[in-house]
N, C-alpha and C positions, 0 to 999 in steps of 0.2 A: 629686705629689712624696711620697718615702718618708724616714724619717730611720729609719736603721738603726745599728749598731754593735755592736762585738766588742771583749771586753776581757781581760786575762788581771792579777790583783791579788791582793795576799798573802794571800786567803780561800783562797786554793785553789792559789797555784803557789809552790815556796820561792823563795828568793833565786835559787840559781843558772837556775833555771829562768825568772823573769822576766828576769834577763841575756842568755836570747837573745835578745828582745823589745826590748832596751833602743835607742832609737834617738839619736843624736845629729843636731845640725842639716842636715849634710851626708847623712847616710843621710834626714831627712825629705824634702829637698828632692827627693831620687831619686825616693822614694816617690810623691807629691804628683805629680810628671811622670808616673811611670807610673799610676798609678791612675786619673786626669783624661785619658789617651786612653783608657778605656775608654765606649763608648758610651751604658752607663748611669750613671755616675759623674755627678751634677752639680757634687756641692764635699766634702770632703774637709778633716777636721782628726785631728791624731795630739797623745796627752797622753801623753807619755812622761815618768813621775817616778822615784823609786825604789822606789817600792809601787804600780807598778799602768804599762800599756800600754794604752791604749784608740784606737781607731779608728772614728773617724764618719763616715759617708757621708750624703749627700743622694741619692735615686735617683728616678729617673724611675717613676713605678707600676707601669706595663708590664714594667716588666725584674726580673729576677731574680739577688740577688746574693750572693753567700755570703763575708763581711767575713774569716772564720779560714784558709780556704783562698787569698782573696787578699793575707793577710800571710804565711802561712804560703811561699805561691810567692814573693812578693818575697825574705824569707829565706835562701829556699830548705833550709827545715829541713820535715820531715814532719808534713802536719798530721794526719795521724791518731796520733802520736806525742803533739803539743801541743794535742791539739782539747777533753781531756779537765779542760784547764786555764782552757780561754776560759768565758765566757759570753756569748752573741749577745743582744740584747735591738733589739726594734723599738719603732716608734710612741710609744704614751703609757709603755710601760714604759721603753723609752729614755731620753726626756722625763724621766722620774721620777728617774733614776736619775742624770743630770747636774745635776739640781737640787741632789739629797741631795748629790750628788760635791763639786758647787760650794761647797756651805754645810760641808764637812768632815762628813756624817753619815756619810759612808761609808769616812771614814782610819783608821787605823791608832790615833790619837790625837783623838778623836772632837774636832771643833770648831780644830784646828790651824788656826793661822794662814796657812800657808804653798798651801795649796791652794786657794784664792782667787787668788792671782797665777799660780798653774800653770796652770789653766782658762785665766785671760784671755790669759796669755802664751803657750798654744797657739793659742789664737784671733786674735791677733797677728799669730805667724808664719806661720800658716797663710794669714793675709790678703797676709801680704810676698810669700807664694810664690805670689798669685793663684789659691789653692786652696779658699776659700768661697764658696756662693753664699747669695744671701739668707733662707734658710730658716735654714741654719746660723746664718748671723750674728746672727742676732734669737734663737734659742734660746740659743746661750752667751750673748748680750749680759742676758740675762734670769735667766738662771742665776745668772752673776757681782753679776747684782744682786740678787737674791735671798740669796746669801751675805754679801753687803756687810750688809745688811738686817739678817740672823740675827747678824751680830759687831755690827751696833751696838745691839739692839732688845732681844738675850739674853746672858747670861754662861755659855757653853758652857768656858770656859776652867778647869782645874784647876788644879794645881801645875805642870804640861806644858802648855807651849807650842809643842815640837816633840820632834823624837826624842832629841836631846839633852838636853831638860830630862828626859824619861823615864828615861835613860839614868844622868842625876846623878842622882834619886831614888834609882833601883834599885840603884845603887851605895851610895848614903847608908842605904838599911834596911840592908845586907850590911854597915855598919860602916866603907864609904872614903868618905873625903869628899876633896873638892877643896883644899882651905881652904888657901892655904900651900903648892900643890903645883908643881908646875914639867909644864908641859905644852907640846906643841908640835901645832898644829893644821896639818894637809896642806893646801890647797889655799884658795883666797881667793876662792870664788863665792859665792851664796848661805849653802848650809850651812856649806860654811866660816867664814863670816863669824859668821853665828848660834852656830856651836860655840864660837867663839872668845869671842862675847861672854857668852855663858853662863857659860864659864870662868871669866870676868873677874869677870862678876857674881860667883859663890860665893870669890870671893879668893884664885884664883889665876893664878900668873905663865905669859903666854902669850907663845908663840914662835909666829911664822904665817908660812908659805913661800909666797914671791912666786915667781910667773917673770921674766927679764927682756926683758919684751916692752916692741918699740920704739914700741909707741902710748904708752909714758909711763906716768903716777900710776899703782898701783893701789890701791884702797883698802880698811884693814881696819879696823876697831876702834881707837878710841885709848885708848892702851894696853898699848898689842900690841910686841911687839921683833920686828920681820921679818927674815927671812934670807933667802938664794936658796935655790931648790929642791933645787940640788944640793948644799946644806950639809945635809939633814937628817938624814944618817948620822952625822954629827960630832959633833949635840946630840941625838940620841934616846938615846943609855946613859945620859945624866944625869937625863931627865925618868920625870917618874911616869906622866903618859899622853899619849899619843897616839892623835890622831883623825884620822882621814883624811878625805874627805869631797871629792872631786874626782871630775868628769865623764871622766879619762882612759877610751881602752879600755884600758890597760895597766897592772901593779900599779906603784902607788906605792912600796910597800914587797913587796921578795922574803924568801923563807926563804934562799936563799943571802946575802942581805946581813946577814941578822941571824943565822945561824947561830955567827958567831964570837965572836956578844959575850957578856958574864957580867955582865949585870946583876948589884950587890947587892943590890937593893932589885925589891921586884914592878913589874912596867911594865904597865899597863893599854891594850892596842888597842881601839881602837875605830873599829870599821871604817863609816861612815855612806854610803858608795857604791856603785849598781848602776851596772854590775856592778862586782863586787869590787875595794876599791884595795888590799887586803891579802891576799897568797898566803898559803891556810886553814893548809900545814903548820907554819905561825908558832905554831898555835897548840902546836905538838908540845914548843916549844921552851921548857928553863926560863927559869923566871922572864916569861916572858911569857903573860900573862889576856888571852885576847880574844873580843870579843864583835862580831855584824854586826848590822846592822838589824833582822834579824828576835828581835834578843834582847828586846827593850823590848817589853811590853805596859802600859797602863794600867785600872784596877778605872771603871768606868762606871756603880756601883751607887748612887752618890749621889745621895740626896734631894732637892737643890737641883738636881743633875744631869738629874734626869729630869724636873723640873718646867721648866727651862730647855729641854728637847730638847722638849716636848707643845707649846711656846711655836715653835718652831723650826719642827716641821710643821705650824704656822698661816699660819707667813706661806710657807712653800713653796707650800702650798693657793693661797692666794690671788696669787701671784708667777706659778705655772704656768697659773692660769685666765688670767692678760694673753696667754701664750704662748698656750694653746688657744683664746682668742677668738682670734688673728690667724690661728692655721693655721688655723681653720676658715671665716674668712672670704679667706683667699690668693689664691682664684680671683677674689675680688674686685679686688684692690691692682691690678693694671693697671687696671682703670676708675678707680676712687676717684684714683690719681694722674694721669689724664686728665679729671678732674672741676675736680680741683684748678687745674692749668694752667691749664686753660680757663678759671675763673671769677677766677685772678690778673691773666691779659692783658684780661677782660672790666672788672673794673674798675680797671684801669690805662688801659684806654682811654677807659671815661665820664670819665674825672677829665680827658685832652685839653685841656681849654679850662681847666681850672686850673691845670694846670703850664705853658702856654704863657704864661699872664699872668704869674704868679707871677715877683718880683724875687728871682728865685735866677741862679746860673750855671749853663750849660748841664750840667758835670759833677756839679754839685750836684741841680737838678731829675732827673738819671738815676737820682743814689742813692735819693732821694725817693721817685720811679716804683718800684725795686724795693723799697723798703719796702715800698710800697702794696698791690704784687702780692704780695710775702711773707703779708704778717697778710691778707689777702683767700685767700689757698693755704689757710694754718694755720687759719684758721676755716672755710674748706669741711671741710677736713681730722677739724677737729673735730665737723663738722656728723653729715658721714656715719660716721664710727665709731660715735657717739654713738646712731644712728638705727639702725644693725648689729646693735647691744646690744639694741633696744626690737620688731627684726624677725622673721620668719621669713624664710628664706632667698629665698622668693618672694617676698614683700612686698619684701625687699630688692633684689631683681633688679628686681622692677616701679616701684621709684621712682629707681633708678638709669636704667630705659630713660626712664623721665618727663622726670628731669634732663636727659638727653643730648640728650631729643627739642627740650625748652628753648631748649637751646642751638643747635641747628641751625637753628630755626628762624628 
């Protein structure tokens, strides 16, 4: 088994350019089908956020597979037009590099909170869509914990917490602040949620568009004054800013919609969605400042910063080696979990004459029996990892054929 992947992220591709990239659930779930009838595909996960598209494969050794030219085909956009944008990474650079992803060393806003639940909620769907197979599973599952790790173990956190808190700083050095302002936030997912409550926090009055979808409640911020979606032309000339921040393929806001109005006072966009919820001629228009994603950077030169981050690739180090003992012991795990069974129904069977006497009831003595077999699994379990750690490959093969022989006999 190979673990590969190709990624295209705001080091290297602008906004409009990861927009082609950008997948929504419906477009993964296509994907995920087609990639899994390929004969070397074994499992399959896509991290599509707003700064970054990545695609991981599990591959059979023997086969050979090129991750940019098969997103580039599903697209159907030119990869040697977008190849210049990806980077491919395999094995332990791969590995390396989903670790850093997982822990935020790799965002845009170093240690963001929000990319910890991307990782695992790729890893999620990807399992809804029956598109993992167990290699994947254990390396995100390890990642995300590794990041879990580094937010509670370090304080990678600045004044930014996401793009929006970058977004009100960079505003606040420029001299606008929020404080008192009248704002209306687009959309009520994730970021919308977080922009909203941002706003809130810095002291001002927020307006957030709901759909009205028939599943019922949605929910924003309390706080918040909600309207419907299709009221937000009505209340955008009064507000100072609007942020957009919705998963649409389609803009939220047109230049012909706002073309006729006359603000008196400056109107702040802020556009927080790939691809774009805000058509860019807005920004031609007066009285309207706007700014996308990519305007926010944050300074990473702090001293407690970078004593915090040498803290961060400690426990990645030691996070990744859990990962690299299991690949390298893989070819094992089919025995070790046939070790296991075998020695749960072994002593679930010496025990025979004690749960036959035993004053339980018959469904009670069952549960009993699988206890038994459990903690008798879990400590073979324990037995041989432990003995993996202390082996060479051969010694470990030879005392696995021992055990086996044991048992047959």
């Amino acid at each position: 088994m190979s673990v590969q992947m190709a990624g295209i992220d705001h080091n290297l591709a602008s906004l409009d350019v990861r927009s082609v990239f950008s997948f929504t659930k419906k477009l993964m779930e296509q994907a995920y089908k087609d990639f899994l009838a390929l004969p070397a595909v074994e499992g399959c996960v896509i991290i599509s956020t707003c700064n970054r598209m990545e695609i991981w494969f599990s591959v059979s050794e023997e086969e050979e597979l090129s991750p940019v030219s098969l997103i580039c085909g599903f697209l159907h956009v030119d990869p040697i037009q977008y190849a210049p944008f990806f980077v491919d990474r395999k094995e332990q650079d791969a590995v390396d590099h989903l670790f850093r992803l997982a822990a935020g060393l790799e965002s845009r806003i170093v240690g963001e909170d929000q990319i910890i639940t991307q990782v695992g909620d790729a890893l999620a769907f990807a399992r809804s869509c029956y598109a993992t197979d167990h290699c994947l599973e254990v390396l995100f599952r390890l990642a995300v914990t590794a990041g879990k790790r580094i937010k509670t173990e370090t304080n990678l956190s600045t004044a930014d917490h996401s793009v929006i808190h970058a977004a009100l700083r960079m505003l606040a050095e420029g001299g606008v602040t929020v404080t008192d302002s009248r704002c209306l936030v687009i959309g009520n997912g994730m970021m919308g949620r977080l922009a909203a409550q941002a706003l809130l926090d810095h002291g001002a009055m927020v307006t957030v568009t709901v759909r009205q979808y028939r599943s019922g409640i949605v929910d924003i911020p309390p706080g918040c004054r909600r309207i419907n979606y299709d009221e937000r032309l009505s209340v955008l000339p009064d507000c100072d800013f609007v942020v957009s921040a919705t998963s649409s393929p389609n803009y939220t806001l047109r230049y012909q919609d706002l073309c006729g109005m006359k603000p008196d006072h400056p109107v702040y966009m802020i556009d927080l969605a790939v691809p774009r919820d805000m058509e860019p001629e807005i920004a031609s228009l007066d009285g309207f400042i706007m700014y996308d994603i990519d305007s926010f950077h944050i300074d990473l030169h702090s001293e407690k910063l970078r004593v915090n981050l040498a803290r961060a690739e400690e426990i990645l180090q030691e996070e990744q080696e859990r990962f690299n003992s299991w690949y390298d012991c893989r070819e094992f795990i089919p025995r070790i979990q046939d070790l296991k069974s075998r020695t749960g129904k072994d002593v679930g069977d010496r025990m025979n004459p004690f749960f036959r006497y035993i004053a339980l009831h018959e469904d009670e003595k069952s549960d009993l029996r699988k206890e038994v077999e459990g903690a008798a699994a879990r400590m073979m379990n324990h037995l041989l990892f432990s003995l993996r750690d202390r082996l060479t490959d051969r010694e470990f093969r030879d005392c696995l054929d021992a055990m086996e022989k044991a048992f047959d006999e």
